[in-house]
C-alpha angles and dihedrals in degrees: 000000000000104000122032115177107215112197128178137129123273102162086112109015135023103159101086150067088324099052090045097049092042092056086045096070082037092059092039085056108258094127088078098047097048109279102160127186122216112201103181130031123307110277127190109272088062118132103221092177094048090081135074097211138343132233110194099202117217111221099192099258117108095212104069119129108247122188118168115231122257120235131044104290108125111266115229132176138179119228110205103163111032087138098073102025105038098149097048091046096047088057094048091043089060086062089064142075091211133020130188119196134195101219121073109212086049091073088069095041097046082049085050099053091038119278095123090178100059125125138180119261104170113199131263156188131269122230106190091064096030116100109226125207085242096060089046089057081067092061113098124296097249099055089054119112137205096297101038088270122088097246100191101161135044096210122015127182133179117185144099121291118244146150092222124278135301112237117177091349092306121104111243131176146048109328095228090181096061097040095053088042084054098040092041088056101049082057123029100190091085150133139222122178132178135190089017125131153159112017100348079059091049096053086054099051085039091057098056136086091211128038105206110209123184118166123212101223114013084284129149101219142179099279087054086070102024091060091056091042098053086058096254122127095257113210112196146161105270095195085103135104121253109022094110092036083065100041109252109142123205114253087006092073101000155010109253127205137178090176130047092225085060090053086051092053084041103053084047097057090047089052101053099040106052101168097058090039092052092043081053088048092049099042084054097043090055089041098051091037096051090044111010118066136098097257086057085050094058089045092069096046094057097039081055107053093038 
């Protein structure tokens, strides 16, 4: 594979899965052998036979102009948020000859509804922007805490704000706004951030003791793996679908929850027994940075396709 064409929309975000995705072939060398991104729709001066294959990146948003690429060369998209937006995504995944999605219960519904090449692709961190703990213990003596990192913040979460997600006209989902207000309240040194990403959202995770984690939708999504990789204990929901396939193990990586007064009893525990919450932090953060990043991630798709 010498010339993937990436295309995706960035005319209102470019901080998410596609840009990800895009600087991951760039770190695993591809920018020196034509990779080329395509940000807005297809115009007329494109070389269609100039690429080897093409991965159309969904961004989350239902309304992106999506247009499949013309030649030969094999059609390839990335599903991220099937699990909000089946139906859109389904339309888009019968344009491709192959389809990766994020969400693990969607491969047997898209084979269901037809898309018989579709394979799972979870999400994943990014370590050349992540800040680990070990970077931090090179800050300056006087900003170190107990534990060689400077821990501000018992419980830190960056993330959007929601009451959960409207499905035929009924809210569904995890209500975000009501577990951070409860876990907020239960302590009170913590810290919420929002529209932050890349390495000013690293520092945060890598400044707390806790990593709070809550899906929308049962979903196991990119915190999940961005907490663990930035070095901090991450505590999260575990009524999602994945976490065992990829070898993450409950109180060995993480702290798991179904209740948020288990996250509560949880948190607590993390935060009174440092050593065996750092030697948790630390067992996640190998784990998701040997298997877990984006560059692991485009790894599969072209071992796939060739």
């Amino acid at each position: 594979m010498k010339s993937p064409g990436l295309f995706y929309n960035a005319d209102i975000r470019n901080n998410g899965t596609a840009r990800r995705v895009s600087e991951a072939f760039f770190r695993l060398g591809f920018k020196e052998t034509g990779l080329d991104r395509y940000t807005r729709p297809f115009h007329a001066k494109v070389d269609y036979d100039k690429h080897d294959f093409w991965l159309f990146i969904d961004d989350g948003r239902d309304d992106i102009p999506m247009e499949v690429p013309k030649g030969d060369a094999p059609k390839c998209c990335y599903l991220i948020d099937t699990h909000l937006g089946y139906e859109q995504r389904l339309e888009w995944a019968k344009h491709f000859d192959h389809v990766f999605v994020a969400q693990l219960p969607a491969v047997d519904k898209f084979k269901q509804d037809g898309i018989e090449n579709v394979h799972w692709l979870p999400l994943a961190c990014t370590p050349s922007t992540d800040l680990t703990a070990g970077e931090l213990l090179r800050a300056p003596e006087e900003t170190k805490g107990e534990w060689g990192v400077n821990k501000r913040h018992d419980v830190v979460f960056v993330g959007y704000l929601n009451s959960g997600y409207v499905v035929g006209g009924e809210q569904q989902g995890n209500d975000r706004i009501a577990a951070l207000d409860y876990i907020f309240k239960c302590f009170k040194n913590s810290w919420f951030s929002r529209n932050t990403f890349f390495t000013d959202a690293a520092v945060r995770y890598a400044r707390g003791r806790v990593g709070f984690n809550i899906s929308i939708r049962d979903d196991l999504n990119m915190r999940f793996f961005e907490i663990m990789s930035c070095g901090t204990c991450l505590v999260t929901n575990t009524n999602v679908f994945g976490i065992e396939e990829l070898g993450f193990e409950d109180g060995v990586h993480f702290l798991g929850y179904k209740t948020l007064e288990e996250a509560r009893d949880k948190i607590q525990f993390a935060l009174e027994n440092p050593m065996e919450r750092e030697n948790i932090a630390k067992a996640g953060h190998d784990l998701v940075r040997s298997a877990h990043t984006y560059e692991h991630r485009v790894q599969q798709i072209i071992d796939t396709i060739s």
